[in-house]
FIFI-204194 format. One line per field, with one value per residue: y, z, x of N, C-alpha, C in turn. Coordinates in nm, 3 decimals, padded with zeros to 5 digits. Atoms other than C-alpha are relative to their C-alpha. Layout:
BEGIN
nY	Y	... .
nZ	Z	... .
nX	X	... .
caY	Y	... .
caZ	Z	... .
caX	X	... .
cY	Y	... .
cZ	Z	... .
cX	X	... .
***
This chain:
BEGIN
nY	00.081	-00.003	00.106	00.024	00.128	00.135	-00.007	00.096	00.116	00.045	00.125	-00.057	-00.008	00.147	-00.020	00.054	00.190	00.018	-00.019	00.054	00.109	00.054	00.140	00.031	00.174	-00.001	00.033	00.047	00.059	00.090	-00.047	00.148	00.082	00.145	-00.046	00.066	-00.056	-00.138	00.060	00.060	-00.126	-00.082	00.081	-00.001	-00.156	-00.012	00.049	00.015	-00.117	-00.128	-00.161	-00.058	00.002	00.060	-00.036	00.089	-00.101	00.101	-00.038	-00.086	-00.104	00.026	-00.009	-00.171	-00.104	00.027	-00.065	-00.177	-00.095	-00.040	00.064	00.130	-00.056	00.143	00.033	00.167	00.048	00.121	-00.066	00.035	-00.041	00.010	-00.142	-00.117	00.033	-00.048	-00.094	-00.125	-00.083	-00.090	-00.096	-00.085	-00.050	-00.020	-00.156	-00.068	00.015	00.041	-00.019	00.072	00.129	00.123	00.093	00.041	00.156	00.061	00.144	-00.006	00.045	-00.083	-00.119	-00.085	-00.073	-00.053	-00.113	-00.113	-00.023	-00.112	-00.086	-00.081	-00.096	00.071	00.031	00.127	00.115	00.115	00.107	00.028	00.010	-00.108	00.074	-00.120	-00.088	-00.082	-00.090	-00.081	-00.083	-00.052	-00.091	-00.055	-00.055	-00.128	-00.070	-00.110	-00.079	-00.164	-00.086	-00.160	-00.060	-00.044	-00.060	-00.107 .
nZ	00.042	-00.088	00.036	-00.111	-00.072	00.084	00.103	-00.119	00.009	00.154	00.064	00.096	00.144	00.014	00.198	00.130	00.053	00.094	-00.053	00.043	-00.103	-00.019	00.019	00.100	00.050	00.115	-00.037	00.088	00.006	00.074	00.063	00.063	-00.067	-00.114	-00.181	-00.043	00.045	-00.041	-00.107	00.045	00.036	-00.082	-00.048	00.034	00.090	-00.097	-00.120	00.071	-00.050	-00.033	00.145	00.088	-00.083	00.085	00.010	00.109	00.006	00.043	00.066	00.030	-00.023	-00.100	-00.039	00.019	-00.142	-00.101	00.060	-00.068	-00.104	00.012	00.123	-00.023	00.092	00.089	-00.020	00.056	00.076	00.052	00.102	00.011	-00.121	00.066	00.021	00.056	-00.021	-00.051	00.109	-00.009	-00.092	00.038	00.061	-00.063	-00.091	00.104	-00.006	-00.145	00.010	00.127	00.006	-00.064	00.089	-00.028	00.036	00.063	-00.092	00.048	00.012	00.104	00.072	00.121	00.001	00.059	-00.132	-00.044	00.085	-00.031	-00.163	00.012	00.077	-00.150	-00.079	-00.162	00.021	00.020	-00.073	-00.059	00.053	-00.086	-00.148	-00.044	-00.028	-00.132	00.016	00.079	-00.065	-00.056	00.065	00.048	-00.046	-00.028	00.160	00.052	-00.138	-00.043	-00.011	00.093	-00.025	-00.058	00.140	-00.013	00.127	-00.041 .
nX	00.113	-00.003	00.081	00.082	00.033	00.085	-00.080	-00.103	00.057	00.034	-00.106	-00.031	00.110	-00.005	-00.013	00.090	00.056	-00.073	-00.177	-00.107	00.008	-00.141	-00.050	-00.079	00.031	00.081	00.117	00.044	00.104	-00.022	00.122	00.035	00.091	-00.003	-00.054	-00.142	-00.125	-00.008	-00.084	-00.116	-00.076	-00.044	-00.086	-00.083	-00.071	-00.036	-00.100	-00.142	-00.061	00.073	00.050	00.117	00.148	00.140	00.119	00.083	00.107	00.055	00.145	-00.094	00.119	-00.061	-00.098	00.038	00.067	-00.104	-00.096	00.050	-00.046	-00.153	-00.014	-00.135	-00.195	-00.012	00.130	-00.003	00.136	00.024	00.094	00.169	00.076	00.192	00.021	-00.132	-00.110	-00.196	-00.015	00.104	-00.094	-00.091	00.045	00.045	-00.166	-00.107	00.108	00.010	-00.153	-00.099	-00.149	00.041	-00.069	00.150	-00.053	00.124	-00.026	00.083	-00.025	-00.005	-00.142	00.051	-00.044	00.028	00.046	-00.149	-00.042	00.075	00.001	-00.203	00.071	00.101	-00.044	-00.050	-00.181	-00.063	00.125	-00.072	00.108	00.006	-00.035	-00.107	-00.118	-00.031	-00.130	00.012	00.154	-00.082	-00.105	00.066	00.005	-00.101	-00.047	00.076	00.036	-00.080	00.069	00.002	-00.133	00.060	00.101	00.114	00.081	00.056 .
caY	20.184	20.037	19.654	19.597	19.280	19.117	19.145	18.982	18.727	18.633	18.279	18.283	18.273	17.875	17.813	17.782	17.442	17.504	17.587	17.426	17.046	16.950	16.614	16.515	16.150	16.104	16.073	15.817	15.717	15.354	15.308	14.920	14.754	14.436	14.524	14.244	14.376	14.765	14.555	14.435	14.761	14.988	14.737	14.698	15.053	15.155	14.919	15.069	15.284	15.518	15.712	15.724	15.762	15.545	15.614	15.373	15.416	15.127	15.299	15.561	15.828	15.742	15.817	16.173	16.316	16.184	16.390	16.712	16.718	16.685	16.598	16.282	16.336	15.975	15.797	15.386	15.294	14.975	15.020	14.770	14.856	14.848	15.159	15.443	15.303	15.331	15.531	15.745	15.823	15.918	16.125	16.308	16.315	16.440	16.782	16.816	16.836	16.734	16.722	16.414	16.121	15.788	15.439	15.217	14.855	14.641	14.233	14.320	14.161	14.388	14.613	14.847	14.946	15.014	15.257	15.417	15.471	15.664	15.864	15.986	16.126	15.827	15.752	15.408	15.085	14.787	14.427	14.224	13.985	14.268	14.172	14.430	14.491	14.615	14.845	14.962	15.097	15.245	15.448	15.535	15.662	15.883	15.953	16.295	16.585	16.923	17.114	17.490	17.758	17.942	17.975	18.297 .
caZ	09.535	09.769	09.782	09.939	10.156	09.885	09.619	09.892	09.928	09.579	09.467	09.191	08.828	08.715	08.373	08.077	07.932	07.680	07.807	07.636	07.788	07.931	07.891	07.637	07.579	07.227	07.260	07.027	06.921	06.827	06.632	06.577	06.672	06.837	07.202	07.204	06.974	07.116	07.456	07.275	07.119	07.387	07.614	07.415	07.255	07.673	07.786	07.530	07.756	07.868	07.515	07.450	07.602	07.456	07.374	07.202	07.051	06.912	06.665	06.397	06.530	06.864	06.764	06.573	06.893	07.077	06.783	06.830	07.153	07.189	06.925	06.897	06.797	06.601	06.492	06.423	06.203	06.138	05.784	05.817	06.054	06.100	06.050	05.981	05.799	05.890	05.511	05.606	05.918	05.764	05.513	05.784	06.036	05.690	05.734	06.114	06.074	05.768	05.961	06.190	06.062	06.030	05.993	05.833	05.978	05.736	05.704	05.350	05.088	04.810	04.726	04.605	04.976	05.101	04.760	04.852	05.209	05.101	04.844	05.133	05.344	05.550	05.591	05.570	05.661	05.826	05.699	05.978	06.186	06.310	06.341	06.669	06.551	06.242	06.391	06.648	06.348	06.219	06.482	06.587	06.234	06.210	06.599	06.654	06.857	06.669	06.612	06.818	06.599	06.576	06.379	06.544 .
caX	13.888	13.687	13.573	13.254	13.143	12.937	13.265	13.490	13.294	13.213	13.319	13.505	13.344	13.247	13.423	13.221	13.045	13.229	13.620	13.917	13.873	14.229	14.221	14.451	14.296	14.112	13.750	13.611	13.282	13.205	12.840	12.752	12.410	12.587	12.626	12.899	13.120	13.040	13.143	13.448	13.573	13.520	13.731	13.983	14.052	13.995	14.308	14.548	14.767	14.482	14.423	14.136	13.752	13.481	13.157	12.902	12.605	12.365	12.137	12.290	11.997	12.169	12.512	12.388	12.240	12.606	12.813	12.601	12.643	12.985	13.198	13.418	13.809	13.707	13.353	13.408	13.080	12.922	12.739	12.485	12.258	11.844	11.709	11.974	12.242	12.605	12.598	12.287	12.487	12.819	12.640	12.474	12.832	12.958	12.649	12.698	13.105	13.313	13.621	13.528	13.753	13.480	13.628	13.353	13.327	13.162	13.127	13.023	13.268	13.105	13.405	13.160	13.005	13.379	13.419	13.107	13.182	13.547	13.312	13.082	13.411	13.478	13.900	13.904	13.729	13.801	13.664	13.460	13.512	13.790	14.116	14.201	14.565	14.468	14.133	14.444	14.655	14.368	14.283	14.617	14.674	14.335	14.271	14.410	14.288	14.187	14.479	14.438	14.256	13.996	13.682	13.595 .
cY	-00.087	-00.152	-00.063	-00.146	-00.124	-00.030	-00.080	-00.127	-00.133	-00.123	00.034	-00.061	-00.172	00.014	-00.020	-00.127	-00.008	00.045	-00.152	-00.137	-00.022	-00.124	-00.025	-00.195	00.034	-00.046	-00.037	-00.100	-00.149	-00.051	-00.192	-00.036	-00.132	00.053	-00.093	00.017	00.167	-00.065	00.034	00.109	00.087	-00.087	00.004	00.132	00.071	-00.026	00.060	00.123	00.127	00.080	-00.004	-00.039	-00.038	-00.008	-00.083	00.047	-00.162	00.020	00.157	00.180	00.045	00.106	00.165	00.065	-00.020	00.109	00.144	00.045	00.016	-00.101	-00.081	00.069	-00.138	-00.057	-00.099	-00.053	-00.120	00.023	-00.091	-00.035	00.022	00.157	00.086	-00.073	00.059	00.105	00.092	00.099	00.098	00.127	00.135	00.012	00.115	00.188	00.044	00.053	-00.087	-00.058	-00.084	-00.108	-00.091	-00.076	-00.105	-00.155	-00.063	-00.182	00.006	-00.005	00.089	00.096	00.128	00.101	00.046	00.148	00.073	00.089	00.160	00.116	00.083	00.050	-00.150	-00.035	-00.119	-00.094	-00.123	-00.099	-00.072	-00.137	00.111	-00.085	00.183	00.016	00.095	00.161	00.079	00.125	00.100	00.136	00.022	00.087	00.142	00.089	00.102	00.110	00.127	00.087	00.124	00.075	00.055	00.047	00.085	00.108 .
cZ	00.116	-00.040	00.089	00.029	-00.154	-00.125	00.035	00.033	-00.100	-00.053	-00.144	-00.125	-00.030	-00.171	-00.119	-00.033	-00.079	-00.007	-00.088	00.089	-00.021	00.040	-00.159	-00.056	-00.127	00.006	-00.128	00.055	-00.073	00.020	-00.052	00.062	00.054	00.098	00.019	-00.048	00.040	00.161	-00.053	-00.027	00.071	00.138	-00.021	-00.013	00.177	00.053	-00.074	00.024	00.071	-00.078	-00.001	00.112	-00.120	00.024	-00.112	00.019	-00.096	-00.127	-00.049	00.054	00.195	00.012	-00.079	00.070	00.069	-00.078	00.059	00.084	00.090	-00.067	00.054	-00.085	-00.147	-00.024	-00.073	-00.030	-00.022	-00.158	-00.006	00.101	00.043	00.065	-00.067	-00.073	00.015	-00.153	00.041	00.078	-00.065	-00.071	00.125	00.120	-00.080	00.005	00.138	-00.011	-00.077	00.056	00.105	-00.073	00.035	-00.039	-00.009	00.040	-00.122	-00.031	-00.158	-00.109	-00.116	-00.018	00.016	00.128	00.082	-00.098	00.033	00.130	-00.026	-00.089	00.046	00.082	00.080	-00.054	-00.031	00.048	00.018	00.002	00.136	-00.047	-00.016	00.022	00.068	-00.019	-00.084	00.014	00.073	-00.066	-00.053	00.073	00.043	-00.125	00.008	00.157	00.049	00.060	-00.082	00.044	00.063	-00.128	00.053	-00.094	-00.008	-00.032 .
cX	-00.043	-00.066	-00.105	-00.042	-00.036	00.157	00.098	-00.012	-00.040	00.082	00.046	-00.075	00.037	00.037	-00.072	-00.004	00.155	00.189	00.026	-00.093	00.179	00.028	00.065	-00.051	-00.070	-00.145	-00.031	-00.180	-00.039	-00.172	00.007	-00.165	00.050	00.026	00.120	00.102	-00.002	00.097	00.140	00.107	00.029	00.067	00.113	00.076	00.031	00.153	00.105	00.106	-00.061	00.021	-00.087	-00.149	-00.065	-00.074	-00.074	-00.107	-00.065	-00.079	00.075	-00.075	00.055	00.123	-00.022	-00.037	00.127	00.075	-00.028	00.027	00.108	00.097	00.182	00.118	-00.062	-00.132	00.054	-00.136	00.023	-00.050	-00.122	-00.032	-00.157	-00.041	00.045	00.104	00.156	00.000	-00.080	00.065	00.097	-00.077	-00.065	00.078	00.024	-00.070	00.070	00.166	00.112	00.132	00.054	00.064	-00.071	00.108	-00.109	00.102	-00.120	00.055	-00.037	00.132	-00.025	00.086	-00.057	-00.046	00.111	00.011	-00.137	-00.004	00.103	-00.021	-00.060	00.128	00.074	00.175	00.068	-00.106	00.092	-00.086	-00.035	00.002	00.125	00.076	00.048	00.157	-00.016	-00.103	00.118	00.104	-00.085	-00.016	00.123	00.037	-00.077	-00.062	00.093	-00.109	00.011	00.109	-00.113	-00.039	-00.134	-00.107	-00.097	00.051 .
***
């Protein structure tokens, strides 16, 4: 067999967009309109050992164009929010990929917007002001990457 010039030459093939990613960190998305607590969270959740990559998003129309186009291990919602709310969102996380664990952030004392959150799909919620130990157990609990598999 014979290998001619141009075959010899040939860099080798660039891996697909879409290849395995071999980072082992947890990529989480965190969905509030305050920029000082999006500051705050992706800061914090950053310093904690190098797990995890954070990604904020201000606006829930925001953080639905971030899921699509590549999808968080984790999505930390605010629920009230102007425009979209943190519920419209989940509900429409809940279309794009069911299998997206949400943790609903609300200053709302209204049990009833917590029981509707956990009705819509989401895993849990966490009351605001945040108390950052508890937000840490949270996601340590539901931040896992997708087991291997295939749905091909």
């Amino acid at each position: 067999m014979f290998i001619t010039r141009h075959e010899a030459t040939r860099e080798p093939p660039i891996p697909a967009r879409n290849s395995p990613v071999t980072d082992e960190r947890i990529r989480i998305l965190v969905v509030d309109d305050d920029p000082e607590l999006l500051d705050t969270l992706r800061e914090y959740l950053e310093t904690l050992g190098n797990r995890y990559i954070v990604e904020t998003a201000a606006r829930g129309s925001e953080a639905l164009w971030m899921v699509a186009r590549a999808r968080p291990d984790l999505v930390i919602l605010d629920v009230e929010m102007p425009g979209m709310s943190g519920v419209q969102v989940l509900a429409s996380l809940r279309a794009l990929d069911p299998t997206i664990p949400v943790i609903m952030l609300t200053a709302n004392t209204d049990g009833s917007v917590a029981g509707e959150t956990l009705k819509l799909g989401a895993v849990s919620y966490a009351p605001k002001p945040l108390n950052l130990k508890y937000l840490d157990h949270l996601v340590a609990t539901f931040a896992t990457k997708p087991r291997g598999g295939s749905s091909a």
